[in-house]
Backbone bond lengths (Angstrom), bond angles and torsions (degrees), N, CA, C in turn:
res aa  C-N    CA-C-N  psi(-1)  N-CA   C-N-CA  omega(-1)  CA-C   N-CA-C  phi
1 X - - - 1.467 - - 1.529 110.28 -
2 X 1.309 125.79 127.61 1.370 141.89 144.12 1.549 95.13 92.99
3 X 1.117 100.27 29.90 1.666 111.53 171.35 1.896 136.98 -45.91
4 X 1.382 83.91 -32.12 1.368 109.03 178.80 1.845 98.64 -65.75
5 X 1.440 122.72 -12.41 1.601 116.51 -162.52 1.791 83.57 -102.13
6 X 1.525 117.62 87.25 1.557 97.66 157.81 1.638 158.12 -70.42
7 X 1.476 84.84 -12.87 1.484 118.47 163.63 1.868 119.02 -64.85
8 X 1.211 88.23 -44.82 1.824 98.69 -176.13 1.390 97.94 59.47
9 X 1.535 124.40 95.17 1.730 105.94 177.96 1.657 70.40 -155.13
10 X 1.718 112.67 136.99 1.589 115.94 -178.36 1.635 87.36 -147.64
11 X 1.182 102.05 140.90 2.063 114.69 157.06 1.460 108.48 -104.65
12 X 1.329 132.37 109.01 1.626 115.93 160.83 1.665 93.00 -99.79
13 X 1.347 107.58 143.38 1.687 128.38 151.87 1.485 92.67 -84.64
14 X 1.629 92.87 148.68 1.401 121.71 159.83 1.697 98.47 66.80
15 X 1.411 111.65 51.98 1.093 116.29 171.54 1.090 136.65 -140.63
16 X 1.588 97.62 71.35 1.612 138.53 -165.37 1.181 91.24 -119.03
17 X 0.917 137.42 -52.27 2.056 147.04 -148.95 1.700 107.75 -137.02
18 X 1.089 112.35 -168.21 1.126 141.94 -142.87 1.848 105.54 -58.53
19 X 1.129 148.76 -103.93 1.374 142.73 -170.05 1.809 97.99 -39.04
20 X 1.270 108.31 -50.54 1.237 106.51 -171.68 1.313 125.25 -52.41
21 X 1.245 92.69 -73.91 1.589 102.26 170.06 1.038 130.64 -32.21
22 X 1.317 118.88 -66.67 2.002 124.67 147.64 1.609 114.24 -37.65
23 X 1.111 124.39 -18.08 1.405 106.51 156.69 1.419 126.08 -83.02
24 X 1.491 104.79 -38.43 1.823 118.26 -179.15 1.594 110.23 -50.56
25 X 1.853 106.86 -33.82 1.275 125.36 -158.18 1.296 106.50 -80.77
26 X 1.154 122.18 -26.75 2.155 147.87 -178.62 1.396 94.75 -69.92
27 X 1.509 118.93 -64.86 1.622 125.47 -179.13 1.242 119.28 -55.76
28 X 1.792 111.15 -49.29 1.542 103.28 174.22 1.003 118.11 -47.66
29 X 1.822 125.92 -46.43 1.389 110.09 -163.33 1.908 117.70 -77.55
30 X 1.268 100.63 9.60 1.096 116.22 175.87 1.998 116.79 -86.59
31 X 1.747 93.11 -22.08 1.488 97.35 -171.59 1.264 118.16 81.05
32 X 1.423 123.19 12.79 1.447 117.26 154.36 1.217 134.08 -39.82
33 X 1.256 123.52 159.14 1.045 116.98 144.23 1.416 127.73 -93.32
34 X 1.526 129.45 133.19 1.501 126.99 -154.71 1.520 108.25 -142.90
35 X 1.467 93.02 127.18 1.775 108.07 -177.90 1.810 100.58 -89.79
36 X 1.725 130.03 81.59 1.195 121.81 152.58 1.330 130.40 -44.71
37 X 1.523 123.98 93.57 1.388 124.42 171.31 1.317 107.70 -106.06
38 X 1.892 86.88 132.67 1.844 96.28 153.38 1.327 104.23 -171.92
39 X 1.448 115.71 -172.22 1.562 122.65 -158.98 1.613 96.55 -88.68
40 X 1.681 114.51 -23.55 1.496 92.46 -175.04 1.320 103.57 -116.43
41 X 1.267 129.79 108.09 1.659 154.85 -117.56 1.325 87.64 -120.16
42 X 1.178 145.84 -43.65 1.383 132.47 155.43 1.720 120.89 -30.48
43 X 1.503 110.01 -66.31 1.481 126.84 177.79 1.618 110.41 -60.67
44 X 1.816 121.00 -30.13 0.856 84.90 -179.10 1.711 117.27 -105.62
45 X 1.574 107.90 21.18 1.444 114.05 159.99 1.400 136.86 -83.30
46 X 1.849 92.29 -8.28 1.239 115.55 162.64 1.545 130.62 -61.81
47 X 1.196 99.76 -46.89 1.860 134.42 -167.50 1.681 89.36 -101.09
48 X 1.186 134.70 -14.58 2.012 124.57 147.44 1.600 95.04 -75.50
49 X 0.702 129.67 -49.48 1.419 122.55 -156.45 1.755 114.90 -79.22
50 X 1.130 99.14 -14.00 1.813 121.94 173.25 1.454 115.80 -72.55
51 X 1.474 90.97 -46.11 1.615 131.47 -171.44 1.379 117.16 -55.15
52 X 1.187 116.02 -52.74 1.843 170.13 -159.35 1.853 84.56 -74.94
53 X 1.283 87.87 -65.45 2.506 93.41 -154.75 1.720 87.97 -75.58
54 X 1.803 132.35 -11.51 1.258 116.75 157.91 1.481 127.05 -76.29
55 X 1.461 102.39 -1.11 1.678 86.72 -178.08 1.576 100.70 105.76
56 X 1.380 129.86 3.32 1.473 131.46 166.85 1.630 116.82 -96.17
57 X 1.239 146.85 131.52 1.292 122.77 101.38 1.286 153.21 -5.22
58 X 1.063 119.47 80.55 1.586 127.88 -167.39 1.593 96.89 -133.83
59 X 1.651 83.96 156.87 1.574 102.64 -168.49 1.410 94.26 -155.95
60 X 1.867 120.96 159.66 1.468 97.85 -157.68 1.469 83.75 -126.91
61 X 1.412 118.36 172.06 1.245 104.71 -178.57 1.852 99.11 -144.61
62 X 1.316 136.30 126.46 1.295 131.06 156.76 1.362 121.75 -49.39
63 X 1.450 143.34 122.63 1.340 149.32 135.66 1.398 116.88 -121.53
64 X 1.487 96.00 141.84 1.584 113.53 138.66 1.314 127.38 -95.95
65 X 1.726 107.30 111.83 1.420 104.96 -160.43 1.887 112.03 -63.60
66 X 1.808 104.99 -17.06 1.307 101.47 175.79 1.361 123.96 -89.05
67 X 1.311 100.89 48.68 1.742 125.17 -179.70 1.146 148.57 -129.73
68 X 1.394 122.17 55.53 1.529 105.70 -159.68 1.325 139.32 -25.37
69 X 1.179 104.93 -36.65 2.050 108.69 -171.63 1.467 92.64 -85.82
70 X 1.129 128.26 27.69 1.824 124.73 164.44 1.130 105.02 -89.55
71 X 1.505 94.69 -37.69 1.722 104.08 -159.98 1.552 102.21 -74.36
72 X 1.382 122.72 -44.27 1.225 143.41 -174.37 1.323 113.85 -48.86
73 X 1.254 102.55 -47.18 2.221 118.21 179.51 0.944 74.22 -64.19
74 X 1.521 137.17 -95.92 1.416 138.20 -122.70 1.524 96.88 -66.59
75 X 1.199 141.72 -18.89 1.498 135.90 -173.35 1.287 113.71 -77.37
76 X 1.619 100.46 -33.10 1.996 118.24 -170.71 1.814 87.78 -68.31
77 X 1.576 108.21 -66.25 1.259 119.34 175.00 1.066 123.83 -4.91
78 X 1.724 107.47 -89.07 1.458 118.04 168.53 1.742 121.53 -50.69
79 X 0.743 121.95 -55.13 1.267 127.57 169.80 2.032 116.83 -30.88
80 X 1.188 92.14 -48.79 1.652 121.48 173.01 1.840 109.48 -67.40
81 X 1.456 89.20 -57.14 1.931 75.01 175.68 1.411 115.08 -111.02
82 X 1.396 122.81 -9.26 1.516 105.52 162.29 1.511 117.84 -115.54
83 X 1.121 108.87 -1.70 1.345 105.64 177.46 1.885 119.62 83.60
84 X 1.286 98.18 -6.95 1.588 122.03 169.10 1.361 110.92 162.12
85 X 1.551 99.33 -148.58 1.474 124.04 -162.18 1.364 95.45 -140.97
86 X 1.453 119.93 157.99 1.495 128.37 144.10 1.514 119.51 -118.35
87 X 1.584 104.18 -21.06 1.514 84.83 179.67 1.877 97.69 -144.06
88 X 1.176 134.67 154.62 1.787 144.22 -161.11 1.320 78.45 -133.94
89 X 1.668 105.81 126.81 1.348 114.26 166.71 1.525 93.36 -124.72
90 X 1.302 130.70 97.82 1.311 132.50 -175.90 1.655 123.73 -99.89
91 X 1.546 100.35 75.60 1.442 119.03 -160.38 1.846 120.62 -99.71
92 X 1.337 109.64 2.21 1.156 125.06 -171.16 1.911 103.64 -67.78
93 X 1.143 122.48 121.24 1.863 108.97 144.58 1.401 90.09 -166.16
94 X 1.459 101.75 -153.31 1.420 132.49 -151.31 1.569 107.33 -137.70
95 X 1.430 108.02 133.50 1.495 113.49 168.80 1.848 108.72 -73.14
96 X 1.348 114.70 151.48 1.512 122.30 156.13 1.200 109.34 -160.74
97 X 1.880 103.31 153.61 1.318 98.13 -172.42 1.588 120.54 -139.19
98 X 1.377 132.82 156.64 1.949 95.45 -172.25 1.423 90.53 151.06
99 X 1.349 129.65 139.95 1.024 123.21 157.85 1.528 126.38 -87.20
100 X 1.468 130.20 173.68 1.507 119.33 -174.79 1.474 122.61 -30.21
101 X 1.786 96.58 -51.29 2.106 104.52 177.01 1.563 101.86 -65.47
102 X 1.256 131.08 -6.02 1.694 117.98 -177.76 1.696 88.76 -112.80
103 X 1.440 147.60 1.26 1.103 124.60 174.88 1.955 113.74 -94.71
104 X 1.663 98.97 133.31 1.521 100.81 170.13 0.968 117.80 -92.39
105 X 1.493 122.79 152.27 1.689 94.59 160.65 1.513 143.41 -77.60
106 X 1.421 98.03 10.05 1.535 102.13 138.32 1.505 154.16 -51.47
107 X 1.626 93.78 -48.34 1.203 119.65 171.03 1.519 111.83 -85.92
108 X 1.002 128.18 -0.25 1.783 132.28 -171.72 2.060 87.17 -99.19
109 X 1.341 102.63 -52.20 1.555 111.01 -150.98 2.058 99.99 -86.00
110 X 1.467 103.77 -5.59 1.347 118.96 145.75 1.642 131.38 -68.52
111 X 0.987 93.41 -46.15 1.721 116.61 -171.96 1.876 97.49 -68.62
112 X 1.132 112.13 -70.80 1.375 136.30 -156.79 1.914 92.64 -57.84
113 X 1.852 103.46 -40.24 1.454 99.93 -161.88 1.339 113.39 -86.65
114 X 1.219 122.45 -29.53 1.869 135.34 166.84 1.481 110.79 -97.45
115 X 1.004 119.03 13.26 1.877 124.63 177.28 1.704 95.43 -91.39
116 X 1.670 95.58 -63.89 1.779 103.68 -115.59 1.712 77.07 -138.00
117 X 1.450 122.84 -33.00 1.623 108.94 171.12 1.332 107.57 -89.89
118 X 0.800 131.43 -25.55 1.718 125.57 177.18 1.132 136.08 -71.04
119 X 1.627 110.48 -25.01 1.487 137.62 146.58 1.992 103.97 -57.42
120 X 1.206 112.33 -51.46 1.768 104.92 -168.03 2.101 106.92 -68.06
121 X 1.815 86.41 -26.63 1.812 88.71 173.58 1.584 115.22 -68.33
122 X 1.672 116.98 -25.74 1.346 111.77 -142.78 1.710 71.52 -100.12
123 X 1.324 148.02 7.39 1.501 139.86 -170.91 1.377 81.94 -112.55
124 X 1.529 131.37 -55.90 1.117 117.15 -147.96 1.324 108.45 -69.56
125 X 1.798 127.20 -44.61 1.412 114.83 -148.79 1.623 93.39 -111.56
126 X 1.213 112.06 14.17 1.545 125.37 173.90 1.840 129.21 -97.89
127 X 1.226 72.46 -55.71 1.731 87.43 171.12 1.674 136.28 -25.19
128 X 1.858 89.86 -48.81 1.414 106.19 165.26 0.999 129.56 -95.57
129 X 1.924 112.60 38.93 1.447 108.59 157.15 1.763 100.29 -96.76
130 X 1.000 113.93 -8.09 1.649 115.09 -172.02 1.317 104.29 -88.34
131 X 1.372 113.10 141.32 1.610 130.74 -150.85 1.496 84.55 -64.74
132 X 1.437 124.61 174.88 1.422 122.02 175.27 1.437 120.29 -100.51
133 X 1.326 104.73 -1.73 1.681 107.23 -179.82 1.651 93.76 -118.79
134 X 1.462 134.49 1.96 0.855 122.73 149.22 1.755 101.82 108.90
135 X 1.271 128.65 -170.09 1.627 121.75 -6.88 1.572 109.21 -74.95
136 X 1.103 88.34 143.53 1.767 89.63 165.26 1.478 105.17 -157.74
137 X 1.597 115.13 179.98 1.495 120.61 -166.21 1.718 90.23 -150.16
138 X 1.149 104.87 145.39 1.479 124.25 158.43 1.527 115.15 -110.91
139 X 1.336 132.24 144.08 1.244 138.63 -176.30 1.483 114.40 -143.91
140 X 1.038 114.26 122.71 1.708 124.59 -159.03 1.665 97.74 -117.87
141 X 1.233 109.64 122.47 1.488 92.99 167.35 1.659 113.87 -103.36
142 X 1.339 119.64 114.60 1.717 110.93 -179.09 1.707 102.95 -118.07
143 X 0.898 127.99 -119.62 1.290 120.20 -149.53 1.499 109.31 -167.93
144 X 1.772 124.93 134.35 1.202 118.21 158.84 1.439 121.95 -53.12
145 X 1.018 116.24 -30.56 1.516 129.65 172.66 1.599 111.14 -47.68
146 X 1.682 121.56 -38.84 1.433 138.05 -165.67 1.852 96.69 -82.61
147 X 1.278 118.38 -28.72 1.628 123.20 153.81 1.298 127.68 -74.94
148 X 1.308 125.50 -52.60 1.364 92.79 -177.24 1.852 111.15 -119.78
149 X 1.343 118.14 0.02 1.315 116.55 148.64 1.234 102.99 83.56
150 X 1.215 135.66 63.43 1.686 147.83 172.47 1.581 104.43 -57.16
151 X 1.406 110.51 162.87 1.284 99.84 -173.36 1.592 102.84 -114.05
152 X 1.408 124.32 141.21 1.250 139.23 -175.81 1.494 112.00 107.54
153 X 1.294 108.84 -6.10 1.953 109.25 170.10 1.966 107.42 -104.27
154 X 1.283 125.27 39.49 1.454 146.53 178.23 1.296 74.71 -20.97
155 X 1.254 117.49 -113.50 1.711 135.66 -146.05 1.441 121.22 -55.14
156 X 1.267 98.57 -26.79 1.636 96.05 167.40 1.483 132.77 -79.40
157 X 1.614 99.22 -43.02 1.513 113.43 155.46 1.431 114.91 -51.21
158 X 1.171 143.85 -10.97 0.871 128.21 -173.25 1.768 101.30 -110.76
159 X 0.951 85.31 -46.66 1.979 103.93 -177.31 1.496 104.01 -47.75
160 X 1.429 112.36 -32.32 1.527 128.60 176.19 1.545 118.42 -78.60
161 X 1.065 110.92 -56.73 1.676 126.50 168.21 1.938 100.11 -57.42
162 X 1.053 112.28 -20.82 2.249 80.97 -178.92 1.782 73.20 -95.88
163 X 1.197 145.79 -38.88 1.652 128.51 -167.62 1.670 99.39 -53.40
164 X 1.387 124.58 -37.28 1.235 119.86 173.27 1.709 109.83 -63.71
165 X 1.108 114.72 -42.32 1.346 108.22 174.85 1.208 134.00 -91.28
166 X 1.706 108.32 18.34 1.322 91.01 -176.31 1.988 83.72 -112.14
167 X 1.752 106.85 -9.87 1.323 92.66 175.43 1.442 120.66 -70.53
168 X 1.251 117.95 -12.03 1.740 124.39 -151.79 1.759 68.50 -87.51
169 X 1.124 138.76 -86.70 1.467 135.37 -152.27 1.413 98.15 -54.72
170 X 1.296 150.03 -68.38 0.787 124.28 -172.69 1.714 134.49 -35.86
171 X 1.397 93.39 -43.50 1.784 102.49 158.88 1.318 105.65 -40.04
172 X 0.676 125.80 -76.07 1.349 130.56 -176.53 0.998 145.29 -32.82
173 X 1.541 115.02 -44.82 1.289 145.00 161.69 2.016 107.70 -73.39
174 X 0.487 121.95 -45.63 1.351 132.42 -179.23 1.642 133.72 -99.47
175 X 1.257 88.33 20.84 1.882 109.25 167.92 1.242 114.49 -88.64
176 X 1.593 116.82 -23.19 1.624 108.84 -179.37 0.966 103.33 -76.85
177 X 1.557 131.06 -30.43 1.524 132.56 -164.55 1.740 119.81 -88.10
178 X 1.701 105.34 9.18 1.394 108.83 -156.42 1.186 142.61 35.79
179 X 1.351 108.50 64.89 1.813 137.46 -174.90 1.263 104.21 -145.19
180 X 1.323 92.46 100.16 1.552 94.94 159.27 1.397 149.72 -82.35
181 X 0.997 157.28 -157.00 1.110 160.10 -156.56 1.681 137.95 -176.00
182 X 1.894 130.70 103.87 0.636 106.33 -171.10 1.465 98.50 -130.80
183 X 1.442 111.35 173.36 1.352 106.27 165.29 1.552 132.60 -148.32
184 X 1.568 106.17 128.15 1.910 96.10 -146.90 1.568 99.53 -76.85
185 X 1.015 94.57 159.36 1.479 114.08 177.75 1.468 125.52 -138.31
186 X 1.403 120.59 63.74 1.508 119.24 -162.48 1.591 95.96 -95.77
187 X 1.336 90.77 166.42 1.653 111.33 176.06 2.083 106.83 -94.36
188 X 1.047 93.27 -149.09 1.667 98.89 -163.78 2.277 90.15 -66.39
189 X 1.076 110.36 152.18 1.779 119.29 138.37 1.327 93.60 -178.35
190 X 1.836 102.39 -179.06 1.569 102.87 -153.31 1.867 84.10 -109.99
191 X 1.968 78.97 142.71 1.369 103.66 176.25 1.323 97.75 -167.34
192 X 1.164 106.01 -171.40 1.834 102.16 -160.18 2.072 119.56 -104.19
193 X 1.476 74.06 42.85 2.052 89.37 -152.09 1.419 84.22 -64.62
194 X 1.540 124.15 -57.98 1.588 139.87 -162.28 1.886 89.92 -34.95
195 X 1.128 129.47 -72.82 1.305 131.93 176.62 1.369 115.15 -9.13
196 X 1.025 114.03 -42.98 1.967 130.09 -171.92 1.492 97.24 -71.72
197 X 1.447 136.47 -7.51 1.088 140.89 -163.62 1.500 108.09 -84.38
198 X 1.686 121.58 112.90 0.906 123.62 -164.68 1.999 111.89 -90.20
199 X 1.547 122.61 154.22 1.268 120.59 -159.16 1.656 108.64 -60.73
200 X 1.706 113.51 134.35 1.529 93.83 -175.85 1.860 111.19 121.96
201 X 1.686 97.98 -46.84 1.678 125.05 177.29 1.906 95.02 -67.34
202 X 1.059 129.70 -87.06 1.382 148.23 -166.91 1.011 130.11 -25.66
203 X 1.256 118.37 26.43 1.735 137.11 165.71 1.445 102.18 -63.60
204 X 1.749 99.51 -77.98 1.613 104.55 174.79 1.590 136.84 -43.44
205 X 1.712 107.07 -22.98 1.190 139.75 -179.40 1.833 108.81 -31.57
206 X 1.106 141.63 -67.64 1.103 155.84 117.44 1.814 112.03 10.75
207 X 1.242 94.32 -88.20 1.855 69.86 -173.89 1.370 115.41 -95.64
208 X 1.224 118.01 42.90 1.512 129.45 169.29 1.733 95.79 -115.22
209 X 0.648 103.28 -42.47 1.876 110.61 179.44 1.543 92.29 -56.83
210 X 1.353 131.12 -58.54 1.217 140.02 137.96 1.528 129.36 42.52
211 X 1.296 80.50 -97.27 1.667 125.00 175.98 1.419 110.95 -68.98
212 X 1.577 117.14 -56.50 1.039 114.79 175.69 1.405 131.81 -60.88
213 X 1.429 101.44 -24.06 1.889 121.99 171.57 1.582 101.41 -53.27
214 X 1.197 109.30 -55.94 1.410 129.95 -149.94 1.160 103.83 -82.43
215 X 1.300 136.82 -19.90 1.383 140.68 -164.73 1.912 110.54 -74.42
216 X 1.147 91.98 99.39 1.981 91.17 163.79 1.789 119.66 -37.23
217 X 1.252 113.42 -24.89 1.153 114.83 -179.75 1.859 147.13 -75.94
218 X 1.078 138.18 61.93 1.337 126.37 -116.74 2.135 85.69 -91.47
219 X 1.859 94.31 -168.69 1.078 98.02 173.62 1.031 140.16 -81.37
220 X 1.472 99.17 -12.03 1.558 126.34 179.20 1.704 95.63 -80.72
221 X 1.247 122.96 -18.98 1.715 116.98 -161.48 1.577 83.02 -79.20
222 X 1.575 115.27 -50.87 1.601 112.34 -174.33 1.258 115.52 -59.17
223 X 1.337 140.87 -75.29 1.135 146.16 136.31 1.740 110.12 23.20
224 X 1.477 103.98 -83.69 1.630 102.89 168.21 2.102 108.70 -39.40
225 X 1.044 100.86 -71.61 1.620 97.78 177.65 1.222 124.17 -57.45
226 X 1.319 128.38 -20.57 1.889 111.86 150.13 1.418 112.55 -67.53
227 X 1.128 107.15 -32.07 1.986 86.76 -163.90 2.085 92.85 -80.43
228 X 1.385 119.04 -22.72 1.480 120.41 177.00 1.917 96.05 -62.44
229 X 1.432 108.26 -35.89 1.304 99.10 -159.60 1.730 105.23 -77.27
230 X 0.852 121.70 -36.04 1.396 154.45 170.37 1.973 104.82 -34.03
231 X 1.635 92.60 -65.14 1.441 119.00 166.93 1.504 113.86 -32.98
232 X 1.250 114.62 -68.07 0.987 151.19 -169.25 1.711 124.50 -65.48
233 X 1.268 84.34 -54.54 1.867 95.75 175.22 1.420 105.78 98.18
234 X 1.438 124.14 30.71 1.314 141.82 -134.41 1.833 104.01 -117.13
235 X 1.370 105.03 94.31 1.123 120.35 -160.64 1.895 125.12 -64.20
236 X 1.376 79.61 -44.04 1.629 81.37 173.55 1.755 96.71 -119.09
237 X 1.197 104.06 153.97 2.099 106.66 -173.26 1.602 93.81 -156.78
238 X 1.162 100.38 88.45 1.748 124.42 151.32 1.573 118.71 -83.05
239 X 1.404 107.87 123.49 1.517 109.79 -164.31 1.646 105.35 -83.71
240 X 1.400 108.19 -24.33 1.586 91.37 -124.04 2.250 69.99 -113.12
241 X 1.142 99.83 145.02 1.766 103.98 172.49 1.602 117.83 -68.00
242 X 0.948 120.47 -35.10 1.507 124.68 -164.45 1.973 93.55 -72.25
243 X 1.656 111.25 -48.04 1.302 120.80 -164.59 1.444 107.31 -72.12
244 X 1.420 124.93 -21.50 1.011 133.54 167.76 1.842 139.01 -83.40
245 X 1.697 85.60 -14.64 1.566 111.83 153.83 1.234 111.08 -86.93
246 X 1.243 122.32 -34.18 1.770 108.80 -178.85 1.082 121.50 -85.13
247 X 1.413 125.68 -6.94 1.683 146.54 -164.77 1.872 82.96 -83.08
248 X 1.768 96.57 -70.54 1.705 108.73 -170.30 1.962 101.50 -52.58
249 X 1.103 108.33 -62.95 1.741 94.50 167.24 1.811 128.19 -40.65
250 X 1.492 109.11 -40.24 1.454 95.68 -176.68 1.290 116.37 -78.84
251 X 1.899 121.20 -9.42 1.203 118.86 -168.61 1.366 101.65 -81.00
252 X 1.657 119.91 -34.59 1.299 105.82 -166.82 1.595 115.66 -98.87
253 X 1.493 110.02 -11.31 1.763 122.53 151.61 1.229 117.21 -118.99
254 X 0.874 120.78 69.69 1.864 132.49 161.11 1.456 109.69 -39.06
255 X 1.083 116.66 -61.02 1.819 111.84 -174.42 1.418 103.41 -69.76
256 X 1.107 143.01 -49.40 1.800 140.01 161.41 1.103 118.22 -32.36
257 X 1.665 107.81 -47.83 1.342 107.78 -178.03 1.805 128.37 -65.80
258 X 1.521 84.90 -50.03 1.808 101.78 167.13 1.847 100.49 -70.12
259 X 1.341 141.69 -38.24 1.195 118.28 -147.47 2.255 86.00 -88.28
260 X 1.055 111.42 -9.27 1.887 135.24 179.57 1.769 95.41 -66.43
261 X 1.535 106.68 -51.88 1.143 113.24 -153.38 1.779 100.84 -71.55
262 X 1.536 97.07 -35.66 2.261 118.01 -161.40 1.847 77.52 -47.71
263 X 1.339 105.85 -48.08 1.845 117.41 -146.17 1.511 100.93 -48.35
264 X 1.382 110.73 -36.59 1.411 113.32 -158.63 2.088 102.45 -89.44
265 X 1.079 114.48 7.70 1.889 125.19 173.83 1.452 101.74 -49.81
266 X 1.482 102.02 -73.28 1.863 109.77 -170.43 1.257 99.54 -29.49
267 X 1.557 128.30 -72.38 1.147 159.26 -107.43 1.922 87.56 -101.10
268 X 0.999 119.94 -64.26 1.599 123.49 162.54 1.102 104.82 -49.53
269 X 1.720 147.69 -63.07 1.174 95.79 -161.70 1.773 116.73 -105.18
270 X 1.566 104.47 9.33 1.732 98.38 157.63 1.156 110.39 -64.99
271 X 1.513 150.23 -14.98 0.839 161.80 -121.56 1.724 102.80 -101.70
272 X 2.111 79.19 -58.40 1.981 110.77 -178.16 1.390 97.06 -59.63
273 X 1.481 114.65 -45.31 1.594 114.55 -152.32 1.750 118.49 -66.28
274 X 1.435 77.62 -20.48 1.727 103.88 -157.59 2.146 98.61 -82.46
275 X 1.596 93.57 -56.92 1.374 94.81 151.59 1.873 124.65 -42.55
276 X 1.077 111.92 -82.71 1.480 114.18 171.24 1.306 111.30 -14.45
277 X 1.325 123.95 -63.40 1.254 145.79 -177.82 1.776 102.29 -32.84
278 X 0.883 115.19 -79.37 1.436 149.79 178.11 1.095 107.14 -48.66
279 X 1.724 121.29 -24.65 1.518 101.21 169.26 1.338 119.40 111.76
């Protein structure tokens, strides 16, 4: 698999924990070499060092993805000991939750800046470690949520939806050069995203924990489908079946789908109240 990359040189963000990690863990057994980034630099010297007893190269790297000059070290960095990249797996953000009357512009200018800007930093000051005729791959992680747009996740749905759009152009832009481009799109499973949930968010907390319990789908199932998508040249990669029936339903009834979606309001916010209640 992914043979065509002879270099083997990969960056995942946010690959201390859960999506990440299960991706770093796919590459090791491949014997990559792998740049572990994340903000908690302990965990992700942990998950190099995991990486390492599979038969990888790994090296860990500190960022704050809401930082440009993170991105910048780590670019001089790489550049310095591998001489590039072949593939940006730019998987780092943050859960939020709330409808428009629960969004601040705190929490919007949160969402937008570790969602959906931290992905445009990890293309921008990254990109040009990958040879220019290629091969290389870009990997965006956004969200089923960034498709069909539930109501009470405002800022994230949205923060998710431009990562969908900034992957579709990027495809685009970067096909002459043989780099592809994908961008995941899973539905609910359990991983430790809820954590990112800032004080104030955690009404929904509860039956999103929920869902994610309950979900047949693990991280390793996603994980397997980026590096397939990767394979492939496989632009959009929805894990989960149900999310991928409702994606194909909203495209071809959009007003059903949103007037499907209004139905479920009551129901969200007795939901909050009922929480509140409880404490």
């Amino acid at each position: 698999m992914l043979a065509r990359f002879t270099q083997k040189r990969v960056l995942v963000t946010g690959g201390a924990s859960g999506l990440g990690k299960a991706i770093v863990m796919k590459f090791a057994k491949l014997g990559w070499k792998i740049a572990v980034v994340d903000i908690n630099i302990d965990g992700a010297k942990q998950v190099a060092e995991e990486a390492n007893c599979l038969g990888a190269n790994a090296i860990a790297f500190y960022c704050d993805v809401g930082k440009d000059e993170d991105f910048v070290l780590i670019a001089k960095d790489l550049k310095d000991q591998w001489s590039g990249l072949d593939i940006i797996v730019n998987n780092a953000g943050v859960a939020t939750t709330g409808m428009m009357v629960d969004c601040s512009p705190e929490q919007w200018d949160r969402a937008i800046n570790l969602n959906l800007n931290s992905v445009y930093r990890g293309c921008n000051y990254w990109l040009p470690l990958i040879n220019q005729d290629g091969p290389g791959h870009v990997v965006n992680t956004a969200s089923a949520a960034g498709l069909m747009k539930a109501p009470s996740m405002m800022s994230y749905n949205v923060s998710k939806a431009g990562v969908v759009a900034l992957s579709e152009t990027l495809y685009a832009e970067l096909a002459y050069r043989n780099i592809g481009v994908s961008v995941i799109c899973p539905a609910f499973f359990k991983t430790n995203l809820l954590d990112s949930l800032s004080p104030g968010e955690e009404s929904l907390k509860p039956l999103i924990k929920k869902w994610m319990e309950n979900s047949k789908i693990t991280a390793d199932d996603v994980a397997n489908d980026v590096l397939n998508g990767i394979e492939k040249n496989k632009l959009m990669v929805i894990s989960h079946d149900y999310a991928r029936k409702a994606y194909r339903f909203k495209r071809f009834f959009p007003m059903r789908f949103i007037k499907g979606m209004s139905k479920k309001v009551p129901q969200i916010i007795a939901s909050k109240q009922k929480q509140k209640q409880n404490g």
